[in-house]
N, C-alpha and C positions, 0 to 999 in steps of 0.2 A: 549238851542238853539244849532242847528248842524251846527260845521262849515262849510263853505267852504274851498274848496281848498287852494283859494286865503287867506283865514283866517291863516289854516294852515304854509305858508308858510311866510307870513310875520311873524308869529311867531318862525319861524325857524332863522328869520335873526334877532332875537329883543333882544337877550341874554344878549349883553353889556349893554345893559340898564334897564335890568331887576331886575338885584342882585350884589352884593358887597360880601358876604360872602356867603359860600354853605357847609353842610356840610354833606354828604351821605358816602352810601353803595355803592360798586361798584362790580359787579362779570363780568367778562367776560374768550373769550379763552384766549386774551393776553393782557394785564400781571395778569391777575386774580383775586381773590379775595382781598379787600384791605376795608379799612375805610379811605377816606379823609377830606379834613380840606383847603379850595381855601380863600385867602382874596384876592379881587381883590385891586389895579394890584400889579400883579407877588409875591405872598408866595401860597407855596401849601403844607401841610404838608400829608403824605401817612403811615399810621399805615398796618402792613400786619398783619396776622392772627397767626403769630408766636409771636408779639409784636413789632419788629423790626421797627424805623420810619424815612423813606426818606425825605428828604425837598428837597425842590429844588423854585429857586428865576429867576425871569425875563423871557425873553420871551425864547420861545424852538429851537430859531436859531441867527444869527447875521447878522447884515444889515450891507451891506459895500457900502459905499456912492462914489458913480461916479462923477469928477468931469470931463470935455473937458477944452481940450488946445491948443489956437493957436500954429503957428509953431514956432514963436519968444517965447516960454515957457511961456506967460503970459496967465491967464485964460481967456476964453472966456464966462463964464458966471458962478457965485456961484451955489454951489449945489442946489439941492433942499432943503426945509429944512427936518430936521428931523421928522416923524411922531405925533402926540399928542396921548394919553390916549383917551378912547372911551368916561369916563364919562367928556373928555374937547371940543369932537363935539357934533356936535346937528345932527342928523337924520334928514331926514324928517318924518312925523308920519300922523298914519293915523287918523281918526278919535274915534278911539278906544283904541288908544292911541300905537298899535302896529307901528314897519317901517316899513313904506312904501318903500325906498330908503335909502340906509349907504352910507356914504361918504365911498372912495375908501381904499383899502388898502395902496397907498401910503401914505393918508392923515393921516390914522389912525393906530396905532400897537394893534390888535385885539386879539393876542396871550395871552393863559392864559400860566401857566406853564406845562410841559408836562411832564406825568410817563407813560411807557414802550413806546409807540409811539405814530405819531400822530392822531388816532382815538380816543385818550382821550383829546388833544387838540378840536376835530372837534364835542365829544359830547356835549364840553361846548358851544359851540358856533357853530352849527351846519346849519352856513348859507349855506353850498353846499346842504341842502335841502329845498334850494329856491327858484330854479328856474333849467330848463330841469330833472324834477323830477315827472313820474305821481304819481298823488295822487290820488287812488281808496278808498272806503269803509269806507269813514271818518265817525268816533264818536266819543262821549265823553267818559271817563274811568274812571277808578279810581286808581291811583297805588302808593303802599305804603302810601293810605291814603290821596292822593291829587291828584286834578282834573288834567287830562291828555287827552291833543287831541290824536288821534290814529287812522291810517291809513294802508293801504298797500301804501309801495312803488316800483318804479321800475326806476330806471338810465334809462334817454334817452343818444342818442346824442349829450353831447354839457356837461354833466355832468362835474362839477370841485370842486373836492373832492379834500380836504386841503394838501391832498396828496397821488395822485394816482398811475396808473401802476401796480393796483393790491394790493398793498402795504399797505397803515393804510387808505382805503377810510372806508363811514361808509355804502355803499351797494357796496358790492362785484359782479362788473357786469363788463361786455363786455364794457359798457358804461367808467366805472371804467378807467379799461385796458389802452383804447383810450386816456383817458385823458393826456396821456404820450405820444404818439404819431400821426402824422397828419395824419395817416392812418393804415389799419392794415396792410399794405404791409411794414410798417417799424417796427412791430411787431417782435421779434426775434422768430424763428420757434420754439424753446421751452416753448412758451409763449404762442402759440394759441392752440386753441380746446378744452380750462379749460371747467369747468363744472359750471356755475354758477346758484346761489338760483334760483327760478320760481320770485320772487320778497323777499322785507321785510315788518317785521309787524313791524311798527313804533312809538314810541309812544312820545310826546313831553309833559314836565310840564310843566303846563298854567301859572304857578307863575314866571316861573326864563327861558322857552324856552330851557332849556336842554331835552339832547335827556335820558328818563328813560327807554325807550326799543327800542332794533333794534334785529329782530330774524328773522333770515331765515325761509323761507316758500319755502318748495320745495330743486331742487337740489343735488350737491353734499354733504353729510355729512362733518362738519369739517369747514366749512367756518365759518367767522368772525362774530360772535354775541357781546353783551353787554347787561349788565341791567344796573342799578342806581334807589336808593332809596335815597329820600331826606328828610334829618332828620331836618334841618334849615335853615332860609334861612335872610339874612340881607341886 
């Protein structure tokens, strides 16, 4: 059966609930060829192709928790609390069993571990291609051996990549850019008239909702690709 869009893209947001442990191939422009090793939450172990092996533990930034205070120094109201673990909310789900709707990122700490930036955060869990994301030419695939949705994609307006401005989104677009500022009039003048792809070829495993391919189609040379090949999954 061929998905839908709408099929698509709840599987884009369904990651955290998909898998526990993942253990693939990765080649990209940056940070390049590697073997990984994720147990979810927060262990990531990274073998490079020299043998050399990176770990790294918890989430790939720090939360610093705001509290208000009256004028006499006494609080005005306790923090919020601190975030849960994704396998300790419940989603709501659709009948397929993909989500429908994920509780927010306050509610929840979503972060896996990160190596070289955060496009390797956002292919494991690649809700920014959930929603203001068209999806043309959808099918089914096959890659590295396991069923894979696969699409064109193209950043619209409104696009919120894990982390943009250009910077580690997983489509390199104008849309991207924007996402860093509330218009392009506050764009810095060395920042506009880039060259971005005509769109991406995307491609999502059905098993675990990571992103196993994102390739430019079109454009300038040199922009941000990735693959992933997934060798296990728990």
């Amino acid at each position: 059966m061929i998905p839908t869009a709408d099929d698509f893209q709840a599987l884009a947001r369904s990651s955290p609930w998909r898998w526990t442990t993942l253990h693939f191939r990765h080649r990209s422009a940056y940070p390049g060829a590697c073997e990984a090793w994720v147990r979810r939450p927060g262990e990531l172990l990274v073998r490079l192709p020299d043998g050399r092996e990176v770990r790294a533990s918890g989430l790939p930034y720090t939360r610093v928790m705001v509290g208000s205070f009256v004028p006499d120094g006494s609080p005005a109201a306790p923090p919020p609390p601190e975030p849960v673990l994704p396998h300790e909310a419940t989603p709501a789900y659709r009948p397929d069993g993909l989500v429908a709707q994920r509780p927010s990122s306050f509610e929840v700490g979503y972060d896996d571990p990160m190596y070289g930036n955060y496009s390797w955060v956002a292919m494991l869990d690649p809700v920014e291609l959930s929603h203001h994301v068209e999806v043309t030419n959808l099918r089914e695939d096959e890659v590295a051996g396991r069923l894979a949705w696969r699409a064109d994609l193209r950043a619209l307006p409104g696009y919120e990549p894990r982390c943009g401005g250009n910077c580690c989104e997983l489509l390199y677009s104008e849309a991207g850019l924007l996402a860093d500022f509330e218009s392009l009039d506050q764009v810095p003048e060395a920042r506009r008239g880039r060259e971005y792809p005509d769109h991406y070829d995307v491609a999502l495993d059905v098993g675990t909702g990571i992103v196993v391919r994102c390739l430019q189609v079109g454009g300038a040379p040199g922009a941000a690709w990735l693959e992933n090949d997934v060798l296990d999954v728990g």
